[in-house]
N, C-alpha and C positions, 0 to 999 in steps of 0.2 A: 764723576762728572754728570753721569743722567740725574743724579738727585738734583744736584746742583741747574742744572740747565730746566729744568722740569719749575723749578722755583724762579728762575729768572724770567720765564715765559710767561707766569703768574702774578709776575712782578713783587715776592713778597720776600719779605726782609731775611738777610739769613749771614750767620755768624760763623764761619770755620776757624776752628782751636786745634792746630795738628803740628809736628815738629816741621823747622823749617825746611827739609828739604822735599814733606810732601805737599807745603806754599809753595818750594818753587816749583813744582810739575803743574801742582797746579794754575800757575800764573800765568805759566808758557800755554796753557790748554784755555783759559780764559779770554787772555789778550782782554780787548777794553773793558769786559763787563766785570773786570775786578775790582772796579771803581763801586759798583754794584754789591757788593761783600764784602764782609768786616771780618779781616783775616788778620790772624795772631797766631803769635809762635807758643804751642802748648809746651814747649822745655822752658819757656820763660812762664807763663800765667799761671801753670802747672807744676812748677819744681815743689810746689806746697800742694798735691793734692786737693787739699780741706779748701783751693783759691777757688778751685772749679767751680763749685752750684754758687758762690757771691756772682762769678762772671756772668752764668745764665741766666741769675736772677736780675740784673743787671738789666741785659740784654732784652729778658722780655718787660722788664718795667719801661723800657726805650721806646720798646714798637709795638702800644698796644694792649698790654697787661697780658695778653693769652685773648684778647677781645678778636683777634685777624689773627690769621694764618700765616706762622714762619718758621723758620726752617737752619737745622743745625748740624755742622760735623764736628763732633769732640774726640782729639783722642791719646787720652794718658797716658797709653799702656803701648809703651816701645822695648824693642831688646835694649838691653844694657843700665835698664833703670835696678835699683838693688834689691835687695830681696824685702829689706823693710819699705822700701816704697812702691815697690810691686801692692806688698797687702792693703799699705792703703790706700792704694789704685781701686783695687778691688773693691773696698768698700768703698768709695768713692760711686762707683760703677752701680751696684748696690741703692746706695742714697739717692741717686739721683730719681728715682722710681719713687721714692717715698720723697721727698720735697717738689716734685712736679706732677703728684698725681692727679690733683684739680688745679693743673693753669692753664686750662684752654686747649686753644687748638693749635697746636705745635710739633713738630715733630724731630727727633734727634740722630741722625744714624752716628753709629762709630762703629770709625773699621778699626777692625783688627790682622794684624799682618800673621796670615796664619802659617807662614814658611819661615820666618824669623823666632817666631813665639812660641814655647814647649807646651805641650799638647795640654799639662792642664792648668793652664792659663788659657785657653780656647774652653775648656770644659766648665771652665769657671766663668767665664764670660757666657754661656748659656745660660747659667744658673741667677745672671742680675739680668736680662736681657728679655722680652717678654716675643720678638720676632726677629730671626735671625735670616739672611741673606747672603745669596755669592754675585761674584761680578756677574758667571753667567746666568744672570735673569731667577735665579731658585731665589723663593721666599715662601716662608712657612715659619708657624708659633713655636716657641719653644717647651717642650715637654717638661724641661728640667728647671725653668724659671720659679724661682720662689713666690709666694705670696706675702702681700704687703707687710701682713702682720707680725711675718718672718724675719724680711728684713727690716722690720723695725725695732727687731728686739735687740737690746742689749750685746754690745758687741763684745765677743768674750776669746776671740781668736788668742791660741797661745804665743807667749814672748819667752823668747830665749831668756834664762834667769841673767841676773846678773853677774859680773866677775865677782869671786873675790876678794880681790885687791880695789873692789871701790871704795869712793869715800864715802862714809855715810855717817848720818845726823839724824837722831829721831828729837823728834822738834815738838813745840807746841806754842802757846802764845808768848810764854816767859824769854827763848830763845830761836822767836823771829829772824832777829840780825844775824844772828851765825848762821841761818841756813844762805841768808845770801852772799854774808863772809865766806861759806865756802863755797857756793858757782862763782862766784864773783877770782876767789882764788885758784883753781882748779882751772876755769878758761885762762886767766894768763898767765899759766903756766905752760897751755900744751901751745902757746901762740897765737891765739884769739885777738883780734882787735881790737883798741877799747869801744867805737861804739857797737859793734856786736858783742862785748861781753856786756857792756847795760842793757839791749834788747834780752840778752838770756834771762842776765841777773831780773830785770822787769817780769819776764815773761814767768823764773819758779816762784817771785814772790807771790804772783799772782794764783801759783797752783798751792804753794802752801798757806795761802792767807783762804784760801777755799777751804783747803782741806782742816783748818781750825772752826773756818762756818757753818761749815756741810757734810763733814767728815769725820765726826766725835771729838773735835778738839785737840788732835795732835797726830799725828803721822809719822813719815818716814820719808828724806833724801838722799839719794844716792847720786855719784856723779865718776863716770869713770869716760875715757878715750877707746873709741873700736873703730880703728882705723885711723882714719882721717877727719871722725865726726866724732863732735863731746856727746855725750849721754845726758842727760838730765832726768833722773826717776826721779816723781813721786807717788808715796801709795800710804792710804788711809783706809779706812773701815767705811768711808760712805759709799754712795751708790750714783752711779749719773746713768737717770732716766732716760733723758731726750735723743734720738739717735743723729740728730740733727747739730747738737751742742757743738759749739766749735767753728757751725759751717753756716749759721746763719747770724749775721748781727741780732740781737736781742732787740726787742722794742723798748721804748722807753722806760713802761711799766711793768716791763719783766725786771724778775726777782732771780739774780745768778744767772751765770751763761755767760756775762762781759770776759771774765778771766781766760775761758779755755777759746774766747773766741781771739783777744788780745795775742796770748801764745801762737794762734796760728799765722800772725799778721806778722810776729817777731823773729817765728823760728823754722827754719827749712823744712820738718816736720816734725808732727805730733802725734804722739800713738797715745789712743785715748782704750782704753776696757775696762770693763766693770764683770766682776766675779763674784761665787759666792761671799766670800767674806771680804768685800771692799772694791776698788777701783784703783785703778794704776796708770798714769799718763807720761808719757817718753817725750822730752823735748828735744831734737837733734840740732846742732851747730855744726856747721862743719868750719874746721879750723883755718880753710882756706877759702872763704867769704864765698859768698852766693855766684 
């Protein structure tokens, strides 16, 4: 609330992205000047991660460019999200430091619930975080915060292997169709929709028509059920540079980046890495709609 009220007094534009029950404390703390703030439920803008930096980017293209001063609370990272979308919370948390390091004059807090949340999840959240703060009044840099160059490198976090008993297809341009013959088969069999099994089926063609462009010409899809959510691997020999890929629309005359940004638009999440010898991207569905 002092961030918040400190801004209203300033009178400068400012977006809070948080789950909705700390909208409503917040609401009841506001009263009229809520009218004043553009408040959104982060389990809904948020169930994708990769939705976040489009939203702020968004936001500041509305009020300004980064030209005037405004003011943000974002925050992803709640108990009971899972452990694959914890991590890419995390990079999420991470990027944002590297796609707003020259927008001006802006400023972001995100809390973290540090009694909910296991300790290194707190420790990790030092390490994207460049000043960290408590309600009572302590603020000070953080020691452990990475530098730019760090987090802009390659993200190479390890993935549980696969089952298995997955299904899997090593593909190339001759047999296209059967890689999406099998997402296409595999979702409606564990109960998938049909039009979220065409957002899937769209979203691997889109990874294996990459991975023929950008990837040495042929790959590897796998598709198995963990849980409640389909899997979707793909993995080729090429490499994705950009740390940003995925999480910003491409410009017109950008070359690649449309596909893995598509996937994000399509699918609950996406686990993107690139390793020594290739790249591997996870598209998750879950079998019982968004």
């Amino acid at each position: 609330m002092p961030f918040l009220q400190e801004g209203l007094e300033h009178n400068e534009p400012m977006m809070v992205a948080v789950p909705e029950l700390g909208l409503g404390l917040l609401r009841s703390e506001l009263g009229g000047d809520c009218d004043r703030i553009t408040l959104l439920d982060m389990t809904r803008i948020g169930h994708n991660p990769a939705h976040i930096i489009p939203a702020w980017a968004e936001f500041l293209r509305s009020n300004g460019g980064g030209a005037v001063p405004v003011r943000g609370i974002g925050e992803p990272i709640w108990a009971g999200r899972s452990a694959d979308e914890l991590v890419e919370c995390q990079r999420h948390e991470t990027l944002l430091n590297v796609a707003f390091a020259h927008s001006g004059a802006w400023r972001l807090l995100c809390p973290y619930d540090t009694a909910g949340l296991p300790p290194d999840v707190i420790e990790e959240a030092e390490c994207s975080h460049p000043w960290l703060s408590r309600a009572d009044g302590w603020r000070d840099g953080s020691s452990q915060c990475r530098g730019l160059a760090l987090m802009s490198a390659p993200f190479d976090a390890p993935l549980e292997p696969a089952p298995l008993g997955a299904e899997m297809l090593a593909f190339d341009l001759a047999n296209l169709p059967a890689a999406r013959n099998l997402v296409a088969w595999v979702a409606r069999d564990v109960g998938i929709s049909g039009e979220r099994i065409d957002d899937l089926v769209l979203a691997a063609h889109e990874l294996v028509s990459n991975s023929i462009r950008h990837g040495g010409g042929s790959g590897t899809i796998r598709v198995w059920l963990d849980g409640g959510v389909l899997i979707c691997e793909v993995s080729d020999a090429g490499r994705i540079g950009g740390p940003l890929v995925g999480r910003q629309l491409p410009a017109d005359d950008t070359v690649g980046g449309r596909g893995l940004w598509m996937a994000n638009q399509l699918c609950d999440l996406v686990q993107i890495r690139t390793f020594a010898d290739g790249s591997v991207v996870r598209l998750h569905m879950r079998t019982n709609g968004r």
